[in-house]
C-alpha positions as CSV (number, residue, x, y, z in Angstrom):
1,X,-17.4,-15.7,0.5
2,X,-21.0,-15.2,0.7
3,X,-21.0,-15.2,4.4
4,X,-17.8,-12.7,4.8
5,X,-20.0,-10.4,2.3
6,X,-23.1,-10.2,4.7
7,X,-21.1,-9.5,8.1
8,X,-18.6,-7.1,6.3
9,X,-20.2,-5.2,3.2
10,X,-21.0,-1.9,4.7
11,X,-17.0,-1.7,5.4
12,X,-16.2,-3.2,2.1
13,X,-18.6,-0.8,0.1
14,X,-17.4,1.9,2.6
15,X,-13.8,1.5,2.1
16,X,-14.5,0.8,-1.5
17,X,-15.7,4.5,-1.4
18,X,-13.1,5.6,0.7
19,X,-10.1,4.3,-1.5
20,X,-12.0,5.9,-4.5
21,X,-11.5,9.2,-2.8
22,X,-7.8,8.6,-1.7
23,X,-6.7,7.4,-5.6
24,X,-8.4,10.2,-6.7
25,X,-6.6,13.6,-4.6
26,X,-3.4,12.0,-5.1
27,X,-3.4,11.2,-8.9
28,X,-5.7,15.1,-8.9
29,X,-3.0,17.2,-7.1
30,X,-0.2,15.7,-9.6
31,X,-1.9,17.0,-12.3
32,X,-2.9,20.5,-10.7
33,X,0.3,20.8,-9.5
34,X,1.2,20.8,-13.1
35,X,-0.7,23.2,-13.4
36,X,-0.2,25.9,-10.9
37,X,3.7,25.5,-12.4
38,X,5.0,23.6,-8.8
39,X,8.6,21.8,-9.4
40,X,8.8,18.6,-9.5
41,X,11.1,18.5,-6.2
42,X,8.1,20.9,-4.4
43,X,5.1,18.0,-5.6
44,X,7.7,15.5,-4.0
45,X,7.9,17.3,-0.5
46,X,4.1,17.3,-1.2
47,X,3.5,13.5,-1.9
48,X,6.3,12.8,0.8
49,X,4.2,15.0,3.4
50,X,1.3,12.0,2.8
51,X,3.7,9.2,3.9
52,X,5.0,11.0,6.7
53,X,1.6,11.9,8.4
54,X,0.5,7.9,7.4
55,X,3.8,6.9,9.7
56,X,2.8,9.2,12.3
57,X,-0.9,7.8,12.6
58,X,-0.2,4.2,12.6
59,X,1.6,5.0,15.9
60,X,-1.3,7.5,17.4
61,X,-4.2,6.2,16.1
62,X,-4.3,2.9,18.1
63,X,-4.1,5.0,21.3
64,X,-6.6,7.4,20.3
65,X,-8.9,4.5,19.7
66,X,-8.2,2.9,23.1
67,X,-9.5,6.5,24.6
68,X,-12.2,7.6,22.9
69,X,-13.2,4.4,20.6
70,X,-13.6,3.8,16.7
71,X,-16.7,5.4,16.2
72,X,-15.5,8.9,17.4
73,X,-12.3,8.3,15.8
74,X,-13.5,7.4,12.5
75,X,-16.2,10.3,12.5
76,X,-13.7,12.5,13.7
77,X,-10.5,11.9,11.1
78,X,-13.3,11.7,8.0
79,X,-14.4,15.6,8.9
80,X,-11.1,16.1,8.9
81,X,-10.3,14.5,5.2
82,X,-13.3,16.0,3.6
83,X,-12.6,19.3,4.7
84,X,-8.8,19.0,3.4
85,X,-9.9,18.0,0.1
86,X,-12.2,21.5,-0.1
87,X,-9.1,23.5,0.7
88,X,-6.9,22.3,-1.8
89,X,-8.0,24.2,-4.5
90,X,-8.5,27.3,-2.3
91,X,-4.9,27.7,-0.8
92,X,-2.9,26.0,-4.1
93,X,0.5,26.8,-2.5
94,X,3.3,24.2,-1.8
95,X,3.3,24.6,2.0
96,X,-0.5,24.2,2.3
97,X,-0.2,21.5,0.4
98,X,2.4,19.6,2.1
99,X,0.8,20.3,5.2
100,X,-2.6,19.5,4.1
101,X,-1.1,16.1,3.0
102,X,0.5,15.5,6.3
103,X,-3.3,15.8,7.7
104,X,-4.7,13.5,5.2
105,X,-1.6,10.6,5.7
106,X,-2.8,10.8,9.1
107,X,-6.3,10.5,8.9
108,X,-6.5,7.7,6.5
109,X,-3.7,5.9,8.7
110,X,-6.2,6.1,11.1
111,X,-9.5,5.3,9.1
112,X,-7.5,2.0,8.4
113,X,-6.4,1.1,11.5
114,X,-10.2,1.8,12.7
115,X,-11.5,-0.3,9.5
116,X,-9.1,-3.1,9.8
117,X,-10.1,-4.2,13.3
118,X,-13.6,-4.2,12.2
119,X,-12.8,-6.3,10.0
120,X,-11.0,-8.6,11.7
121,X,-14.0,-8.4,14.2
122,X,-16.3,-9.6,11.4
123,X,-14.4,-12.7,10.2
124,X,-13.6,-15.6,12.0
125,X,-11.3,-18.8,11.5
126,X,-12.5,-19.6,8.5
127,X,-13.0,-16.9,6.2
128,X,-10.2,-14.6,7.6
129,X,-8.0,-15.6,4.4
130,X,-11.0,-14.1,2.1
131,X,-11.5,-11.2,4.2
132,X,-8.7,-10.5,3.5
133,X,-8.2,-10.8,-0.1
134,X,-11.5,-9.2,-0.5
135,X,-10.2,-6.5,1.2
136,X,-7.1,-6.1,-0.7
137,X,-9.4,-6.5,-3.8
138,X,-11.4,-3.3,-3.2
139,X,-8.8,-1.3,-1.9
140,X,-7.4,-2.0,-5.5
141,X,-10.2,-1.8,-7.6
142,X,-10.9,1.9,-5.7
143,X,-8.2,3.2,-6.6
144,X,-8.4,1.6,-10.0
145,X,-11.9,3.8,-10.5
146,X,-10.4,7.0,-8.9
147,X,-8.4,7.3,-12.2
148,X,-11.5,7.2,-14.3
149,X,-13.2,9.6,-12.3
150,X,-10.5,12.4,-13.0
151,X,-12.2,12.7,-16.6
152,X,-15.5,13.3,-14.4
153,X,-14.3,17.5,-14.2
154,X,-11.7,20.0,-14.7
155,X,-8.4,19.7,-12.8
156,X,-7.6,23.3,-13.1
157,X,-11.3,24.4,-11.5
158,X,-13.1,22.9,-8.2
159,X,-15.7,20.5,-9.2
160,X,-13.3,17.4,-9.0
161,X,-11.8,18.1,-6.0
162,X,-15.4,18.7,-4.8
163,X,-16.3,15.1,-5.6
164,X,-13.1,13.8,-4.0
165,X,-14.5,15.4,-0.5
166,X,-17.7,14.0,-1.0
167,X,-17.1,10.8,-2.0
168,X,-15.1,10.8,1.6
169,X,-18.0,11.5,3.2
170,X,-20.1,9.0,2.0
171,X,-17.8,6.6,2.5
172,X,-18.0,6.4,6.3
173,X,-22.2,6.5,5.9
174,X,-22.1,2.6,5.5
175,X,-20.3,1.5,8.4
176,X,-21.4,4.2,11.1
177,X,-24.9,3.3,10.6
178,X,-23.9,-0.2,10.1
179,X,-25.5,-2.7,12.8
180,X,-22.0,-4.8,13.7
181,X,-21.0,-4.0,17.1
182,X,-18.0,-1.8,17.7
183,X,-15.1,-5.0,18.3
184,X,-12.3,-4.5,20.8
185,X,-9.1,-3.3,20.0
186,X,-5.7,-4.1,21.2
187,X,-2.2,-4.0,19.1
188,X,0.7,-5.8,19.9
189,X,4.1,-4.0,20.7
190,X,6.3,-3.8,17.7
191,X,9.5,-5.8,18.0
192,X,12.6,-4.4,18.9
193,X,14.2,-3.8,15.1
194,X,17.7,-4.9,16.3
195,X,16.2,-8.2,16.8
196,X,13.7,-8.0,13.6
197,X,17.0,-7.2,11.5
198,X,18.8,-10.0,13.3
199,X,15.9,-12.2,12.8
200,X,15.1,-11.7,8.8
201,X,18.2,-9.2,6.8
202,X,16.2,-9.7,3.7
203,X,13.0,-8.7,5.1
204,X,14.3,-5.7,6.7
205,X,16.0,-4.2,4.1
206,X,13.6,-5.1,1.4
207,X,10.6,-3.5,3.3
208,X,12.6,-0.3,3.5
209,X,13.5,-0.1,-0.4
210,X,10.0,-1.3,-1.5
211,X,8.4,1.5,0.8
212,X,10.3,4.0,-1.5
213,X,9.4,2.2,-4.3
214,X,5.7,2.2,-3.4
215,X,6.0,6.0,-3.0
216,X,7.1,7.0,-5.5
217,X,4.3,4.7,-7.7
218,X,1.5,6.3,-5.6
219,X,2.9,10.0,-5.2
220,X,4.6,10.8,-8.0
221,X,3.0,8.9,-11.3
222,X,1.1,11.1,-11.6
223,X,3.6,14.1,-11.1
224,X,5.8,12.2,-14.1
225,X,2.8,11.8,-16.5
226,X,2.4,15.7,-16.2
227,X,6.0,16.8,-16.4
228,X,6.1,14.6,-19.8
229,X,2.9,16.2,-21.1
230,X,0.0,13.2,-21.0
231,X,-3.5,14.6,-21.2
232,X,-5.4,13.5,-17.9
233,X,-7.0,10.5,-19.9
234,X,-3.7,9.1,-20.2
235,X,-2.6,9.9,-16.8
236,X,-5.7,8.3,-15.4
237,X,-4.5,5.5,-17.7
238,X,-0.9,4.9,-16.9
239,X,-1.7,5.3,-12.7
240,X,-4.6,3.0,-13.3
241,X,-2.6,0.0,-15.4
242,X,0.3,-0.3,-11.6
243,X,-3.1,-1.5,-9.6
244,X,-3.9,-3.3,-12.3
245,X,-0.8,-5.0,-13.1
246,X,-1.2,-5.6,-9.0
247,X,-4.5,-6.9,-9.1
248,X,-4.0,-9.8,-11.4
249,X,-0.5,-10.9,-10.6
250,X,-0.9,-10.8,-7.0
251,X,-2.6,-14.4,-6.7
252,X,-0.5,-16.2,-9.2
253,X,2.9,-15.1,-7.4
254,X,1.3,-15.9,-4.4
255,X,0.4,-19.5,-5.7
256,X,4.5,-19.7,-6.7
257,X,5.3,-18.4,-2.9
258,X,4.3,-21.5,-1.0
259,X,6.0,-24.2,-3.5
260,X,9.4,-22.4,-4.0
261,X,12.6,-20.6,-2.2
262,X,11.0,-17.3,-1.4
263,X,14.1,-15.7,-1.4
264,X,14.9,-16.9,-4.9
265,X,11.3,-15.6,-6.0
266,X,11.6,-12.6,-4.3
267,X,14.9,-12.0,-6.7
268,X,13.3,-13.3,-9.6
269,X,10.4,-11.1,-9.1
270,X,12.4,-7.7,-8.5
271,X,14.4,-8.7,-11.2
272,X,11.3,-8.5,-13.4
273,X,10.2,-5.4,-12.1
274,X,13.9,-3.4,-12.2
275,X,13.0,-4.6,-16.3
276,X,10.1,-2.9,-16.3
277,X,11.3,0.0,-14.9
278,X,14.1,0.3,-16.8
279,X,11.6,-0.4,-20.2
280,X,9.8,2.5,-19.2
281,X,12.9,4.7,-18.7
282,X,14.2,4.1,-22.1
283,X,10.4,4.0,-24.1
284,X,8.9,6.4,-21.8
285,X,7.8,8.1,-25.1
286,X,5.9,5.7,-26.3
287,X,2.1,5.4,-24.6
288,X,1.8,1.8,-24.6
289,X,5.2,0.9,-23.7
290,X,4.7,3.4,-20.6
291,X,1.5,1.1,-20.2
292,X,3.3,-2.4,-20.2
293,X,5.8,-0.5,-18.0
294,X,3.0,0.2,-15.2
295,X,1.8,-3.0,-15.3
296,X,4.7,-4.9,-14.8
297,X,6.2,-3.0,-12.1
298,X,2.9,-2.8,-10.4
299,X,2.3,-6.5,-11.0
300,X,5.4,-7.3,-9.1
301,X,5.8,-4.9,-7.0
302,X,3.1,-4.8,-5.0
303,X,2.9,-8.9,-4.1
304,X,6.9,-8.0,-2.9
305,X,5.3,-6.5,0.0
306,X,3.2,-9.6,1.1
307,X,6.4,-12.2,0.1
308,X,8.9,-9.8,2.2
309,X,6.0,-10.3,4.9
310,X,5.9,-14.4,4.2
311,X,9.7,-14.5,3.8
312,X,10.1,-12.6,7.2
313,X,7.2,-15.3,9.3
314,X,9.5,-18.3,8.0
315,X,11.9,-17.4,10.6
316,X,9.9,-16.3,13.3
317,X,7.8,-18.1,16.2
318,X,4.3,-18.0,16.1
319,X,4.1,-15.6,19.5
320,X,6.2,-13.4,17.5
321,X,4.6,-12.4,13.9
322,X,2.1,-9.9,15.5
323,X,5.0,-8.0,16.9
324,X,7.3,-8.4,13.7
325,X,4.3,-6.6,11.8
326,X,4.8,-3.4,13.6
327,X,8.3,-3.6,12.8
328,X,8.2,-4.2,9.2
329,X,5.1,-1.5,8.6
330,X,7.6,1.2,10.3
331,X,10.6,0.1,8.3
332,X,8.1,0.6,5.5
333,X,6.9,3.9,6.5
334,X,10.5,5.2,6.3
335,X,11.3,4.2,3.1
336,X,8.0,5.8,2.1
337,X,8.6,9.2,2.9
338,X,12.2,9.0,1.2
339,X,11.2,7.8,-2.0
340,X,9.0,10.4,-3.3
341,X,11.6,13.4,-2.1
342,X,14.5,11.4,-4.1
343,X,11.8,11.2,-6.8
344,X,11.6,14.6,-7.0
345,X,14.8,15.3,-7.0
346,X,16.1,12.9,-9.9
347,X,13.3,14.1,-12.2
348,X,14.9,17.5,-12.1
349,X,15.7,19.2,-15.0
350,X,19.3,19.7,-14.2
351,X,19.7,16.0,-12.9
352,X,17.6,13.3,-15.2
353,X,14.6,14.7,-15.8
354,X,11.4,12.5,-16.1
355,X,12.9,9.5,-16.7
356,X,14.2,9.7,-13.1
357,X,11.0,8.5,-12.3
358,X,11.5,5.2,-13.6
359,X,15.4,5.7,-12.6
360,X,14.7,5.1,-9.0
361,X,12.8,2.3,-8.7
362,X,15.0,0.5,-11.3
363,X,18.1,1.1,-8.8
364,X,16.3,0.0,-5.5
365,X,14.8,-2.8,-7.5
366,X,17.7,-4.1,-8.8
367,X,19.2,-3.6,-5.3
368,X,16.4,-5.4,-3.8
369,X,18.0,-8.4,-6.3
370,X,20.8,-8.1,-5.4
371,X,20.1,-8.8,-1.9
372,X,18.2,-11.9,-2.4
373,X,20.8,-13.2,-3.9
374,X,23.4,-12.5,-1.5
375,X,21.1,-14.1,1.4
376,X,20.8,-17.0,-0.5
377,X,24.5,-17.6,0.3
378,X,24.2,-16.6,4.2
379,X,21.7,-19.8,5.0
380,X,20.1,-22.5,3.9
381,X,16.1,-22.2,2.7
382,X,13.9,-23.2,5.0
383,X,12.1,-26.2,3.5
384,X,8.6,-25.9,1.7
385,X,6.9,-27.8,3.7
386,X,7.4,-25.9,7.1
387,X,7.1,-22.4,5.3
388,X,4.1,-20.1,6.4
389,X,0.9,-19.3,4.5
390,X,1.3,-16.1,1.9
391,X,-1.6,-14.0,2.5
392,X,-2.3,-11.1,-0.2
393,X,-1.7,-7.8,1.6
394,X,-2.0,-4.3,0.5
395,X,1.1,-1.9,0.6
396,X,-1.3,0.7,2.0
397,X,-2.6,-1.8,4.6
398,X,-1.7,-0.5,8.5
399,X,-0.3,-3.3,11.0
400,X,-3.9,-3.7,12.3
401,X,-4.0,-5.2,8.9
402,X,-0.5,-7.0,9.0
403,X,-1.4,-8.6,12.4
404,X,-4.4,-10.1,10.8
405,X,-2.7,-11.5,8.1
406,X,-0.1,-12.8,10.3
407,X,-3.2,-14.7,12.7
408,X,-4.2,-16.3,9.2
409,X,-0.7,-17.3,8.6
410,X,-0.8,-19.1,11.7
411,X,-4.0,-20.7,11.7
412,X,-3.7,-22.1,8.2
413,X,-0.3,-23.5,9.6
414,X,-1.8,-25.0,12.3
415,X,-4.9,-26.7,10.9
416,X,-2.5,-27.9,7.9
417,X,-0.3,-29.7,11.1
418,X,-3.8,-31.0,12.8
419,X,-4.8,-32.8,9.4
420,X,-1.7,-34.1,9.0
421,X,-1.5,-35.6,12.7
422,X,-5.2,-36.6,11.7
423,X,-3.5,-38.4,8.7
424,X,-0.9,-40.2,10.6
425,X,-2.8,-41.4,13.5
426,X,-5.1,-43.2,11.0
C-alpha cells in the first residue's frame, strides 16, 4: 500500500479533488434546477446530456491522446470544466444546461481515460489490485464529501458553483507538476458486440440495465430529493448514504464473488437492491427509511458493475478481456443516457410522480433478476476454482480503467496456476 501511495498520490489526491468537484455540480444543478422551476423531464434531458458527452469521450479521448499526449489533453479538457462550471449559474436555461453537461461528460471521460493510464503506469504486478481499489476508494469518498460541501454556500447564488470550478482546477495542480513520467498509451479494440452478446447474455444485458440504473442514482437523486421538498442538508444526505452504502459493501460481495455461482449472486444481489428500491418508493416520506433506501441500492448496485464484469471474464480467453471491456463500457454508456430521460419522465406529475424515481430502478432491478435466473437454466456454472479474480471497479471508471482491471484479473489467475504447479511438482 505504502509503496502504490508514493508512486501514485499526486493522482490519487488529484482525482480525489477532481471527483469532489464532479459529486458536487451534479447533486448542485438538481437542486438549482429546483429552483429556477425546470421540470423534472427538462433536469432529465440535463443529467442525460452528462452521460451522452461521457459515451462520446471514451471513444475520442484515446485518439486525442495518441496525437497530442496526456499532458495537453488533461490541461486542455480541465479549462474546459472549470469554465462550464462558471457559466452555469450565468445562462440557468435548460438548453445551456444540457449542452454545458454534454461538455463536461466529455471532459471528465477524458480526464479519466488520461488519469487511468497513469495509473496503470505507476503500479506494477504486484500492487495493481490495490491501485485499484484505492482508486475506487477515492473516487467514492469524493463524491461522498461533494455532498457536504453543498451546505458550504447558497444554491440559488454563485459562490458554490464557484467552488465547484475551482476545486477542478486544483485538482489537475498535483499531477501536472507531478515528477512521474508521462506513460504510453494504447487501447485495445473493443470486441465486436455480436460476439460479446454471444459470448456472455447475462453480462450484456445486465451492463445495459445497470447503466440506467447508475444514471439515474447519479443524475437524478438529487432532482427527486428537490421535487419531494428535502432541504439541501438532507439532499446532501440521501445522495451521500448510495456511495456510502457502495463503499462498504463493495468488498464483502466481492469476498462472496470468488466462492460462489456469480450468476446466482448477481440475482441475489439485484434482488436485494429491487427491495430497496421498492422500500424507498413506498416510505419515501419517511427521511430515514429514504436513507436505508440509498444505502442498500447503492450498496448493491454499484459492486453489480464489477460482478457483471467478473461474470462476463469467466467465459472469455485471456487475449480477449481487454477487448470485452470496450464492449461492456459502451453497452454501459447506452443504458446511461436512457435512464435519466425515463427518470424524468416517470417522476412526472401526470405519470407517478417522485416515486418514479425509485419506480425505475425497482423494474430494471428486478429484471436484472430475473435474467440471472433464467441463465442459470441455459448452462452449467463454471466451477469456482477456474473463475477469474473480482476486482472492485467504479461505475464511473472509463475502459482504460476496465482494461486494467481485467490485466489484474489475469495476473492473479495466473500466479494462483504457477503456485499451484509449484505445489504439485513438490
Amino acid at each position: 500500500m505504502k509503496q502504490v501511495l508514493s508512486s501514485a498520490w499526486a493522482l490519487l489526491l488529484g482525482m480525489g479533488l477532481l471527483m469532489i468537484g464532479n459529486g458536487l455540480q451534479g447533486t448542485l444543478l438538481g437542486v438549482r434546477g429546483g429552483i429556477e422551476g425546470f421540470t423534472t423531464f427538462q433536469m432529465s434531458i440535463v443529467m442525460s446530456a452528462y452521460f451522452l458527452g461521457f459515451l462520446g469521450g471514451s471513444k475520442l479521448a484515446p485518439e486525442m491522446i495518441r496525437r497530442v499526449g496526456h499532458v495537453r489533453v488533461f490541461a486542455a479538457l480541465a479549462s474546459f470544466i472549470s469554465a462550464v462550471m462558471i457559466l452555469y449559474p450565468t445562462f440557468a436555461d435548460p438548453f445551456a444546461w444540457s449542452l454545458g453537461r454534454v461538455v463536461i461528460g466529455f471532459c471528465f471521460s477524458g480526464v479519466y481515460v488520461t488519469a487511468e493510464s497513469w495509473l496503470n503506469n505507476a503500479s506494477d504486478n504486484e500492487n495493481r489490485g490495490k491501485a485499484l481499489s484505492l482508486y475506487m476508494i477515492v473516487q467514492m469518498a469524493g463524491v461522498v464529501t461533494a455532498q457536504a460541501m453543498m451546505l458550504l454556500g447558497d444554491p440559488a447564488g454563485y459562490d458554490t458553483f464557484v467552488l465547484a470550478s475551482v476545486l477542478i482546477s486544483v485538482s489537475f495542480a498535483p499531477i501536472l507538476l507531478s515528477i512521474s513520467p508521462t506513460p504510453a498509451f494504447d487501447t485495445t479494440k473493443p470486441m465486436n458486440l455480436k460476439q460479446l452478446m454471444q459470448t456472455s447474455p447475462l453480462g450484456c444485458v445486465g451492463m445495459f440495465l445497470m447503466g440506467s440504473v447508475f444514471a439515474a442514482q447519479f443524475g437524478m437523486s438529487a432532482v427527486y430529493g428537490a421535487k419531494v421538498g428535502l432541504s439541501v442538508a438532507e439532499i446532501s444526505g440521501f445522495v451521500a448514504t448510495f456511495y456510502v452504502g457502495a463503499l462498504l459493501l463493495q468488498y464483502p460481495l466481492g469476498w462472496l464473488s470468488d466462492r460462489m455461482d456469480r450468476r446466482l449472486l448477481i440475482l441475489m444481489v439485484a434482488a436485494a437492491a429491487g427491495v430497496g428500491a421498492v422500500l424507498g418508493m413506498i416510505f419515501g416520506g419517511i427521511y430515514i427509511m429514504l436513507l436505508a433506501s440509498a444505502f442498500l441500492v447503492g450498496g448493491m448496485t454499484n459492486p453489480l458493475y464489477s460482478l457483471l464484469i467478473a461474470h462476463t471474464n469467466d467465459y472469455l480467453e485471456h487475449d480477449d478481456m481487454a477487448a470485452a471491456s470496450g464492449g461492456l463500457i459502451f453497452i454501459n454508456g447506452l443504458g446511461a443516457i436512457a435512464g435519466p430521460l425515463i427518470t424524468g419522465w416517470l417522476m412526472g406529475d401526470d405519470v407517478f410522480g417522485a416515486p418514479g424515481f425509485f419506480m425505475l430502478m425497482a423494474l430494471l432491478l428486478f429484471a436484472l433478476a430475473g435474467y440471472a435466473l433464467y441463465r442459470t437454466t441455459q448452462r452449467p456454472a463454471v466451477p469456482i476454482e477456474d473463475t477469474g479474480s473480482y476486482a472492485p471497479m467504479s461505475p464511473s471508471s472509463t475502459p482504460v480503467a476496465v482494461e486494467v482491471a481485467q490485466e489484474f484479473a489475469i495476473e492473479t489467475e495466473q500466479d494462483a496456476q504457477d503456485a499451484q504447479d509449484a505445489s504439485d511438482a513438490a
